[in-house]
C-alpha positions as a Markdown table, in Angstrom:
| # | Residue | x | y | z |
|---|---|---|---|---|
| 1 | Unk | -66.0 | -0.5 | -37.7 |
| 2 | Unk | -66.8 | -3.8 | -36.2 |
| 3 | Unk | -63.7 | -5.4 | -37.5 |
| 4 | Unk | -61.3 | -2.4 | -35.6 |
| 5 | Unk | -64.0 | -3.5 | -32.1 |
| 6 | Unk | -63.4 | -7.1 | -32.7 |
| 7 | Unk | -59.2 | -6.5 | -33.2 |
| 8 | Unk | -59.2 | -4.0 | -30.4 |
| 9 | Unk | -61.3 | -6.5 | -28.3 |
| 10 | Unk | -59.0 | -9.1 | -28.9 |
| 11 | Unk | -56.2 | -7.3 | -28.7 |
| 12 | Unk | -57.0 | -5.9 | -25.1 |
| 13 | Unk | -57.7 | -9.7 | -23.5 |
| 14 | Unk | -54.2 | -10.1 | -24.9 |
| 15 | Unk | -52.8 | -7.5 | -23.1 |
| 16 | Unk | -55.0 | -8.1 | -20.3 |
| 17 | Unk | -53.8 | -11.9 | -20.1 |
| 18 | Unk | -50.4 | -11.1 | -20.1 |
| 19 | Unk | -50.9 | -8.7 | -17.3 |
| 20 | Unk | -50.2 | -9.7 | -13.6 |
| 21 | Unk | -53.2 | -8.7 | -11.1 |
| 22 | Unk | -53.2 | -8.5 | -7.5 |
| 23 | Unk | -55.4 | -11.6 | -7.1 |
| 24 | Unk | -52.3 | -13.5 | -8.8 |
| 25 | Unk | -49.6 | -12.0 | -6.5 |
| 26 | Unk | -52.0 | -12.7 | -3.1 |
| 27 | Unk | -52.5 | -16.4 | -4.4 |
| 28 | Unk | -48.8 | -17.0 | -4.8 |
| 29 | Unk | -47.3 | -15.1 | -1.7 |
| 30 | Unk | -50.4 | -15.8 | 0.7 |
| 31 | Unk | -48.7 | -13.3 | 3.2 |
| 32 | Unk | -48.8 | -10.5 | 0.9 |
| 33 | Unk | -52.2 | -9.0 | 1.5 |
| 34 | Unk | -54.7 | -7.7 | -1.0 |
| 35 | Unk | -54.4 | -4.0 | -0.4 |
| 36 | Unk | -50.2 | -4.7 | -0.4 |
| 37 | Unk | -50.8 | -6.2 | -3.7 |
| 38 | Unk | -53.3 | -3.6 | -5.1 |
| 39 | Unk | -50.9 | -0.9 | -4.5 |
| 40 | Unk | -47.3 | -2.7 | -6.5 |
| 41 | Unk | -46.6 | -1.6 | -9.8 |
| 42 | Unk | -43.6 | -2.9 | -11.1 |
| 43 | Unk | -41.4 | -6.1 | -11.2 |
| 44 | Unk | -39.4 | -3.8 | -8.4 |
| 45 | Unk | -42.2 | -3.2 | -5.9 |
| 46 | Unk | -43.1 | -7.1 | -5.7 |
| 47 | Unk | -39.4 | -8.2 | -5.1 |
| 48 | Unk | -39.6 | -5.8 | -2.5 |
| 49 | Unk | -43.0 | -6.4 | -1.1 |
| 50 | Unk | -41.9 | -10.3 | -1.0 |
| 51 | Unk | -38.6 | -9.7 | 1.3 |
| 52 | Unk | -40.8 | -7.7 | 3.2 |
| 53 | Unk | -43.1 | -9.9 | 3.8 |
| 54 | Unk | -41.1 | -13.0 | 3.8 |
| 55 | Unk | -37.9 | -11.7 | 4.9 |
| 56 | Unk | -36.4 | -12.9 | 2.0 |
| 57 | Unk | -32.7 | -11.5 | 1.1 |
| 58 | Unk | -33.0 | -9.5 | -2.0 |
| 59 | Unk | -31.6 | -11.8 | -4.5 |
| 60 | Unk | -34.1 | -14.8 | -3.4 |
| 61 | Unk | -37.2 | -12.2 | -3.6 |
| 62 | Unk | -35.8 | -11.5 | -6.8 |
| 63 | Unk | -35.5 | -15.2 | -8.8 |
| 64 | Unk | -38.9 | -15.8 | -7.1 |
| 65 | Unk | -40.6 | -12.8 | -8.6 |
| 66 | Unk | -38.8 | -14.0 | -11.8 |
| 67 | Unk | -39.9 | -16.9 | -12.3 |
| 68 | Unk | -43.6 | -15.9 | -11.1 |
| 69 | Unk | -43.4 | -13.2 | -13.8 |
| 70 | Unk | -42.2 | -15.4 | -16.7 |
| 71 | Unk | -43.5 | -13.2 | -19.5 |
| 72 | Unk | -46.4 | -11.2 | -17.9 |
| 73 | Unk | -45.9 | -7.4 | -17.1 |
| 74 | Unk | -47.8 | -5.2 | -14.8 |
């Protein structure tokens, strides 16, 4: 039982590594606020939060987002 805790343990910082959180989408885009940030979900949401907040056209929002995302998912 303590070998499954210690996997599922390690498994979960893993996940929760590779996760993007708010606090890393406010420290990049500084003009996206914490509740804006809080409330995206997807690789989707944050392109459009950033041209929103940035007035970005969709396809700069877009390789920005990429490259911020790398390998991480929400």
């Amino acid at each position: 039982m303590n070998t499954f805790s210690l996997t599922n343990n390690s498994e979960n910082e893993m996940t929760n590594s590779n996760r993007v959180s708010a606090t890393d989408i406010a420290a990049k885009w500084s003009k996206v606020t914490h509740p804006e940030a809080v409330a995206i979900k997807s690789v989707d949401g944050l392109s459009a939060q950033v041209q929103k907040s940035y007035g970005y056209d969709k396809a700069t929002a877009d390789t920005e987002v990429k490259q911020f995302m790398g390998d991480r998912t929400f």
